[in-house]
C-alpha positions in Angstrom: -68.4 -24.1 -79.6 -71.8 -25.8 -79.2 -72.1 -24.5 -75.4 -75.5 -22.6 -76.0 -77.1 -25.2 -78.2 -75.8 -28.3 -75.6 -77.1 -26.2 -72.7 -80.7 -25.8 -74.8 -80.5 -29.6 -75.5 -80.2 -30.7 -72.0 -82.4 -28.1 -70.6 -85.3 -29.5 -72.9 -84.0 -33.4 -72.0 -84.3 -32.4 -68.3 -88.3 -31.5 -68.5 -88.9 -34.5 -70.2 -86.7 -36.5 -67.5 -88.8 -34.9 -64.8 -91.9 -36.5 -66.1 -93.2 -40.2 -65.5 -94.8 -40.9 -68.8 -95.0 -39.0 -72.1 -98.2 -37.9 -74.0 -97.8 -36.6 -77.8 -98.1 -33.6 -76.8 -95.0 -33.7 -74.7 -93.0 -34.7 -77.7 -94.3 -32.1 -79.9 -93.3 -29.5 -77.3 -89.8 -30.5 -76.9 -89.4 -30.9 -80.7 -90.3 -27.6 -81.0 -87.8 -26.7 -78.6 -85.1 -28.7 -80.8 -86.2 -26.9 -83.6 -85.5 -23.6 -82.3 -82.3 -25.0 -80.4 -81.0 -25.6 -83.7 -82.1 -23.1 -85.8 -80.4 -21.0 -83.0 -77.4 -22.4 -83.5 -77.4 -21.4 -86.9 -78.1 -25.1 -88.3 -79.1 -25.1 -92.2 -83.1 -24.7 -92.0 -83.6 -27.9 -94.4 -81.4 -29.6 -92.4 -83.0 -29.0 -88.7 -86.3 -30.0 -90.8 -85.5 -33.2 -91.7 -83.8 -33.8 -88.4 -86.4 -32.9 -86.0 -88.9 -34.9 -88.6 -86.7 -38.2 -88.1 -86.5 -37.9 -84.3 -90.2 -37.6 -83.9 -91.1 -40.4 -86.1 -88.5 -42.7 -84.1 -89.9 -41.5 -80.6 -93.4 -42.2 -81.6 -92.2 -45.5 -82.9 -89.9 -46.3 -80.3 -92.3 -46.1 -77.5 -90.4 -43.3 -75.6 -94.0 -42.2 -74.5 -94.4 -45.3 -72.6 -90.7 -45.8 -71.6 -89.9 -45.3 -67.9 -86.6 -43.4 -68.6 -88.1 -41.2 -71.4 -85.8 -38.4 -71.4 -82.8 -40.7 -71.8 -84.7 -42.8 -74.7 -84.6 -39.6 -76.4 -81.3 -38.6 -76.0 -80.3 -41.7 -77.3 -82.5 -41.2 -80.4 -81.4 -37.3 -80.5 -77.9 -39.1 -80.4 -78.0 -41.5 -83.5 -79.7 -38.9 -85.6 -77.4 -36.0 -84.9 -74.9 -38.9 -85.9 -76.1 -39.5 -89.0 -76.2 -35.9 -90.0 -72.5 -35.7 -88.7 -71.5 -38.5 -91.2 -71.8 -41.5 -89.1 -68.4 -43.2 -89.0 -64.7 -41.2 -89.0 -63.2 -40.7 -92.8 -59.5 -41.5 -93.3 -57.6 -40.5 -95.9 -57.7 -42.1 -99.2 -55.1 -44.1 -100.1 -53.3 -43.8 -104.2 -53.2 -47.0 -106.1 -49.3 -46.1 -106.7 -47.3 -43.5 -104.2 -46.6 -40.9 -103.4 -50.1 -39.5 -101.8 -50.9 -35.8 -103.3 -53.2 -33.6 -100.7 -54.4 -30.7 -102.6 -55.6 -27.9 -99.9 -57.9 -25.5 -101.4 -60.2 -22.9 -99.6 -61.0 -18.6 -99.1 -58.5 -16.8 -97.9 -58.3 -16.2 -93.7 -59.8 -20.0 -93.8 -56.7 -21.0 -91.9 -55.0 -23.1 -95.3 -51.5 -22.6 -94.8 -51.6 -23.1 -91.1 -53.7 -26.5 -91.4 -51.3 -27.4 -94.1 -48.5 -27.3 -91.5 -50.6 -28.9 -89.0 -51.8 -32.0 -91.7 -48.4 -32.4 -92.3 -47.1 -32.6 -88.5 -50.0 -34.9 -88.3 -49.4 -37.5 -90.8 -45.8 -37.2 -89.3 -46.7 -38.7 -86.6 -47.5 -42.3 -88.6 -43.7 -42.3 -89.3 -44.2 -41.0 -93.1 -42.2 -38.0 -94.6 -44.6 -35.4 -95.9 -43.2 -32.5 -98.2 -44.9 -28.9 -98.0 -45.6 -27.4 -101.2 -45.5 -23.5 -101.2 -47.9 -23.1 -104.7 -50.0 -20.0 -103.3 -48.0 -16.8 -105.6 -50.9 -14.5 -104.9 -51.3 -13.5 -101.3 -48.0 -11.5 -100.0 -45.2 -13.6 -97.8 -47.8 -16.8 -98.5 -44.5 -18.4 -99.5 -42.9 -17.1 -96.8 -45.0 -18.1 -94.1 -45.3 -21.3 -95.4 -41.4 -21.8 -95.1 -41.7 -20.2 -91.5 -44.4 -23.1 -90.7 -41.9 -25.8 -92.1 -38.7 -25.0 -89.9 -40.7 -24.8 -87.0 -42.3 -28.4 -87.9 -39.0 -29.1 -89.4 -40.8 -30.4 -92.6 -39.2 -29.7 -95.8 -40.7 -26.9 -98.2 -41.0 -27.1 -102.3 -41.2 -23.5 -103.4 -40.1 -21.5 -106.8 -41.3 -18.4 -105.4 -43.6 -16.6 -106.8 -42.3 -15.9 -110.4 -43.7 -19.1 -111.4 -47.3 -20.7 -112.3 -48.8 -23.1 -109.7 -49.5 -25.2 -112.1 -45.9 -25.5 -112.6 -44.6 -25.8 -109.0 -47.1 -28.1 -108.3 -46.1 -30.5 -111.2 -42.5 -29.7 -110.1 -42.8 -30.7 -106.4 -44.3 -33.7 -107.6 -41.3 -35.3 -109.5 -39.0 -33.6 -106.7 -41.0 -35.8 -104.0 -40.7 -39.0 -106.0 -36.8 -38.7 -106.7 -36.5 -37.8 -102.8 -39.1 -40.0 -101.5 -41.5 -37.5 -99.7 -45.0 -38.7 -98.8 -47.4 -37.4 -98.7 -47.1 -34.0 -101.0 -49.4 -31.3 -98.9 -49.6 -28.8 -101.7 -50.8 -25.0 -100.1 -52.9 -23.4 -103.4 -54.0 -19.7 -103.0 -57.4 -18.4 -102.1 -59.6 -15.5 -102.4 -61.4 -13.1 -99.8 -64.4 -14.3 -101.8 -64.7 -17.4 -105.0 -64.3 -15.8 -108.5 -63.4 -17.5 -111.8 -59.8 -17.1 -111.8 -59.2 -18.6 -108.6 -61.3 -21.7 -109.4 -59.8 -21.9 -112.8 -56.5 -21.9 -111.3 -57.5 -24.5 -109.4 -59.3 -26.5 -111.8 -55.9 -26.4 -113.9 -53.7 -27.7 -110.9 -56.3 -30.5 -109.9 -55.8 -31.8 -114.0 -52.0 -31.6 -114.3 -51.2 -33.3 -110.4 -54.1 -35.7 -110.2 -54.4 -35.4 -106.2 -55.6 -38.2 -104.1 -57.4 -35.6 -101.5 -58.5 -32.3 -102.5 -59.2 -31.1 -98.3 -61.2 -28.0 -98.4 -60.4 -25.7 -95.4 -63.1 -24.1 -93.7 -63.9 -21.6 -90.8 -66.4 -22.7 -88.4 -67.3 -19.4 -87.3 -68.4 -18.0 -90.5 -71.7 -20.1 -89.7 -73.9 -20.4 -93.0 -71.6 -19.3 -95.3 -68.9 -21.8 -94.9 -72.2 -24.1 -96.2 -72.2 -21.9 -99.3 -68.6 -22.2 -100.0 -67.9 -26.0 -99.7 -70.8 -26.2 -102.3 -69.3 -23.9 -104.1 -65.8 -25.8 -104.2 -67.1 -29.1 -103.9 -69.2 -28.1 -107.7 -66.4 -26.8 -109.3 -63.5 -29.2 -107.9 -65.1 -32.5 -106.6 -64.0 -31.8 -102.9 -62.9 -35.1 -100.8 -62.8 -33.8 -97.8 -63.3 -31.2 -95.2 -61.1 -29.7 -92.6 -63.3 -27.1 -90.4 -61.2 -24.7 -88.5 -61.9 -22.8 -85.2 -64.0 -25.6 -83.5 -62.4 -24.4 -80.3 -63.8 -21.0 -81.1 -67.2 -19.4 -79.2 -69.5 -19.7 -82.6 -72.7 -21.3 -82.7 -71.8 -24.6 -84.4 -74.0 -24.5 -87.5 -71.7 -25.2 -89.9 -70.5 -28.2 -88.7 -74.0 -29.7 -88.2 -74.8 -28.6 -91.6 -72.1 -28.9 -94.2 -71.9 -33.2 -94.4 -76.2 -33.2 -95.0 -75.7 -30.5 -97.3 -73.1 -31.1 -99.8 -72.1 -35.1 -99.0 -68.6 -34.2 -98.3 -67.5 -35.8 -95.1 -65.4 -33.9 -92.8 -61.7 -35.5 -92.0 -60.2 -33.2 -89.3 -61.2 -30.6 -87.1 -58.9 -27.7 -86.0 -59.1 -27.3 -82.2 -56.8 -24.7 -81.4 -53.8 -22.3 -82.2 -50.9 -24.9 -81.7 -49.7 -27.0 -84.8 -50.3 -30.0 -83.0 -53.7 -28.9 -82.8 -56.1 -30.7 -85.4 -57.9 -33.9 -84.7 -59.9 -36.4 -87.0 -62.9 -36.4 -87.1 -65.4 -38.9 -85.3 -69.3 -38.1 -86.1 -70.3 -40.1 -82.7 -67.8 -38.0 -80.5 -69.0 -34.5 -81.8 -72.6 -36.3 -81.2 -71.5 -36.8 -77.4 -70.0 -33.3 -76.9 -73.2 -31.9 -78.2 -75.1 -33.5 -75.5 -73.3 -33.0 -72.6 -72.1 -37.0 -72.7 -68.3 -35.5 -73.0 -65.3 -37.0 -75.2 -63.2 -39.4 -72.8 -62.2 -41.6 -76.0 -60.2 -38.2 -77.4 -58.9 -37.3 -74.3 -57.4 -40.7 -73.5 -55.7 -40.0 -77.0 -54.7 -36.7 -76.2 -53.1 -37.8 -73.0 -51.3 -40.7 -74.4 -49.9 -38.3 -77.0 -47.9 -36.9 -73.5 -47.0 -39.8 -71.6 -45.2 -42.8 -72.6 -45.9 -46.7 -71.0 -42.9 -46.6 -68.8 -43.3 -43.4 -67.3 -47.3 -44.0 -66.8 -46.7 -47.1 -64.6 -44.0 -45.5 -62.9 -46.1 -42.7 -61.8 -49.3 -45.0 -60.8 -47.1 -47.1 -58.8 -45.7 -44.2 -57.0 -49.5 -42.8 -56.6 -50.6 -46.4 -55.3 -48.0 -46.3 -52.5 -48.5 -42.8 -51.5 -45.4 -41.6 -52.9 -46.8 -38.8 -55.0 -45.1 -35.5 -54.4 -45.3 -32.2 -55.4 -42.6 -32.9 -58.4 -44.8 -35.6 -59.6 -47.8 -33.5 -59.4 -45.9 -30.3 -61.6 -44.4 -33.2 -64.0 -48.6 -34.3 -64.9 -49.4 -30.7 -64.9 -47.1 -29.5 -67.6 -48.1 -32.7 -69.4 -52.0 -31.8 -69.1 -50.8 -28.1 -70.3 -49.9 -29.9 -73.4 -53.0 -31.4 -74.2 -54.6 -28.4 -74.8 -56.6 -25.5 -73.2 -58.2 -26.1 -69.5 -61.8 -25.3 -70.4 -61.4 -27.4 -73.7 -60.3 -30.7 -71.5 -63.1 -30.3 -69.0 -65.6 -30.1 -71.7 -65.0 -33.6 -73.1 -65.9 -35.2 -69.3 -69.1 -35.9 -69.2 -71.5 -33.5 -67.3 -68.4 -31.5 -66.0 -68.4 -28.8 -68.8 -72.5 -28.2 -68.5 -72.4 -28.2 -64.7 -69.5 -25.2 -64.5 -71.5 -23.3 -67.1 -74.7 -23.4 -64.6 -72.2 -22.6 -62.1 -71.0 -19.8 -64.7 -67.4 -20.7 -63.2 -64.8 -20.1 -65.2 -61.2 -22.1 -65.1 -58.7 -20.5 -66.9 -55.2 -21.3 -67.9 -54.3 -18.9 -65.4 -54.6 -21.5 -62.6 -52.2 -23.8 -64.1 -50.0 -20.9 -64.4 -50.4 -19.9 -60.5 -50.0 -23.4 -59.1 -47.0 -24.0 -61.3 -45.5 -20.5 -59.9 -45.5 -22.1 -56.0 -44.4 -25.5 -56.9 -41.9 -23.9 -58.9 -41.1 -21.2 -55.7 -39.8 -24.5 -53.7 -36.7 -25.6 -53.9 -36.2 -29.3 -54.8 -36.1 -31.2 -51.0 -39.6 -28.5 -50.5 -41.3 -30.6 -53.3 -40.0 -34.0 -52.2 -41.3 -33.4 -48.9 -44.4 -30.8 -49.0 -45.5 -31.9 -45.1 -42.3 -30.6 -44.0 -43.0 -27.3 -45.0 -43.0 -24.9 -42.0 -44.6 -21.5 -41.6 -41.4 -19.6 -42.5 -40.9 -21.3 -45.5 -44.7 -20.8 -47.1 -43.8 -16.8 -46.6 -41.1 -17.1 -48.4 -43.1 -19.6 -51.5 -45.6 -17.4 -51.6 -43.7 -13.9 -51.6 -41.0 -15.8 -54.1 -44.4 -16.9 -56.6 -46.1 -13.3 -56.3 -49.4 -15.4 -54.8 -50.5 -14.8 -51.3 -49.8 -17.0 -48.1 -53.4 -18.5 -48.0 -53.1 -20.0 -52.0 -49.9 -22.0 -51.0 -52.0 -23.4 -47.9 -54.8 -24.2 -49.9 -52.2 -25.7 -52.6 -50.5 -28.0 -49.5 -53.9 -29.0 -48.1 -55.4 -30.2 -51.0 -52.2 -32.1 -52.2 -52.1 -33.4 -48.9 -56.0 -34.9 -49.1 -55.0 -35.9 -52.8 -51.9 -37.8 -51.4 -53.8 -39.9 -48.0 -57.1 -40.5 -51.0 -53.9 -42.5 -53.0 -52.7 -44.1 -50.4 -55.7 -45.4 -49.4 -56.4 -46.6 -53.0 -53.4 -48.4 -52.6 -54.4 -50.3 -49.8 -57.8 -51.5 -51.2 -55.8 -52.3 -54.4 -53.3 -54.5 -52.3 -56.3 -56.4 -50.5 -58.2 -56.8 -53.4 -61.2 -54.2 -52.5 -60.6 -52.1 -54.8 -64.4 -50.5 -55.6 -66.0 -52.0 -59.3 -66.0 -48.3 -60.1 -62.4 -47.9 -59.8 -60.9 -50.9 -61.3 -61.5 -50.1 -64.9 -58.7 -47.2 -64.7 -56.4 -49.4 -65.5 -57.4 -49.1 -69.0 -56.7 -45.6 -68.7 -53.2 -45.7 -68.2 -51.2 -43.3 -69.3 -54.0 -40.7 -68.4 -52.3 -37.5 -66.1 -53.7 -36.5 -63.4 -56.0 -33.5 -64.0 -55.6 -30.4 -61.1 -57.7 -30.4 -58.2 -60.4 -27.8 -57.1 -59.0 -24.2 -57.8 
């Protein structure tokens, strides 16, 4: 998401760069190109106005005409506006004045409710609390069902009645159940519509009165552009929504909704779905979104992401082994499968900064694929093969690369790369022994716990 309107962004930021000094003119031209950027991107028209109105009144005021590094001036104005629109500052939760915390998940049907329901709840998890699922959707076929299917394979206990029952009902039931059982927080999974009618937000109305929720999280598609807009005011009216979750932000739409639906209807957004897996929803931070945007990447989230995979121990472990030029090929497959974890390829280069423009340009595409291949000729070795990759003869590459289904030149490539990787860490660990260590390099200690990502494909 966002790859058109971030490419659009940075090509109108890269005139401007090219440019000594700035005349009002200048400004008024790349507004214009903003303007159309985001209308492009299907951004809510009211909203691009007022944006593209504060970003010009700040670079006239700011001096970016007369600033040496004018295209950077601007980004960094196009930066704290776009943040501002985005919320400005991450949302948690709120808190009850007396436990347990009630999460009431409300949205159209196809929005992705039950499955983010599963995922809030693996989420939360994670803090050490013990969330209960509540199955109170009676009207869409096997909801229940699939909502029990979701809970085993989180292994998160379910609250369901079927579906002879009212919601109102379960959902005052499952409350009382979680408080003589101790379960919190109570995500409780309501039933939607393919579009909003009177029943449904009646239904919900009544649920909302007898439960009292702390949250009421509206689900939301991204890709359904402008009319996920329409919808969280629609909710929002009618319910007094807390939060957002916006699904499919992994997904190839043009990002509107997101950019639109905080300035439009106040609601902050909490969490953001990034892909299929249930481990796959993120809070949300305004600023980082911001940074994506403009091609400044995410490094903050994928730290996070990679500490999720790698504990203290293991991570000091491994860099000690990499400092001494110990690194072998079952290292190197152990960070893979932990990088495979973290989410799609593409997704992971995007938040480095620059790296996800510049293969765009280069319209190169890294697929998942080429995790899968290198994995298949580590995994073709046997175990002294991996230990001990520059002992690998001839003979013995045949039979890799017949045994992984790849041809003789990839496991070269594979071994001659690792090889370059393994003499560039061992000469990082004799710089790091005599203290020469380059300024650049010695902040990566803070990034412990960070796997190695794969080298050129």
């Amino acid at each position: 998401m966002f790859e058109t309107l971030s490419d659009r962004l940075n090509e109108t930021f890269g005139k401007l760069g090219g440019r000594g000094k700035l005349t009002e003119g200048d400004i008024d031209t790349a507004m214009r190109d903003v303007r159309r950027a985001l209308l492009e991107a299907d951004v809510n028209f009211k909203v691009t106005k007022d944006f593209v109105a504060a970003v010009k009144e700040r670079a006239l005021g700011q001096d970016v005409m007369q600033s040496l590094t004018p295209a950077q001036t601007a980004i960094g104005i196009v930066n704290e506006e776009l943040i501002k629109v985005l919320g400005e500052e991450q949302v948690p939760l709120l808190q009850p004045d007396r436990p347990p915390q009630i999460i009431m998940m409300v949205g159209l049907q196809g929005s992705g409710k039950t499955t983010h329901s599963g995922k809030l709840a693996v989420h939360l998890r994670k803090g050490g609390r013990s969330p209960l699922l509540v199955a109170a959707d009676v009207q869409r076929p096997a909801a229940v069902n699939q909502l029990q299917a979701l809970g085993k394979q989180v292994d998160v206990p379910v609250y369901q009645e079927g579906t002879s029952q009212t919601p109102v009902n379960i959902a005052a039931n499952s409350v009382r159940f979680a408080r003589e059982r101790g379960h919190n927080p109570i995500i409780v999974d309501t039933a939607g519509r393919l579009q909003i009618d009177e029943p449904l937000m009646q239904e919900l109305v009544d649920i909302k009165n007898t439960i009292n929720p702390t949250e009421i999280l509206l689900v939301a598609d991204a890709m359904t552009g402008q009319e996920a807009v329409g919808v969280a005011q629609a909710f929002h009216e009618r319910l007094g929504v807390t939060g957002l979750i916006l699904t499919k932000m992994d997904g190839d739409a043009r990002g509107g909704a997101a950019l639109s639906i905080r300035a439009v209807t106040g609601v902050p957004i909490k969490f953001i779905g990034t892909g299929e897996k249930l481990d796959a929803l993120e809070p949300f931070y305004p600023d980082r979104l911001a940074g994506r945007i403009l091609g400044m990447g995410d490094v903050l989230s994928l730290i996070e992401r990679a500490q999720e995979q790698t504990d203290v121990v293991d991570s000091e472990r491994m860099q000690e082994r990499m400092l001494k030029g110990q690194f072998d090929l079952e290292d190197f497959l152990d960070q893979l499968q932990k990088i495979k974890k973290m989410g799609p390829l593409n997704q992971l280069l995007e938040m480095i900064p620059g790296v996800g423009q510049q293969l765009r340009q280069a319209k190169t595409q890294i697929s998942d694929d080429d995790y899968m291949q290198i994995e298949a000729i580590i995994q073709g070795m046997t175990p002294w093969e991996r230990r001990h990759p520059e002992q690998i003869t001839h003979s013995r590459r045949r039979r890799i690369a017949a045994g992984s289904g790849v041809n003789r030149q990839d496991v070269n490539k594979l071994l001659t790369q690792f090889k370059e990787m393994q003499k560039m860490m061992g000469q990082f660990g004799k710089m790091a022994k005599g203290g020469k260590m380059p300024k650049n390099m010695r902040g990566m200690k803070g990034m412990k716990g960070m796997p190695e990502l794969p080298f050129d494909f």
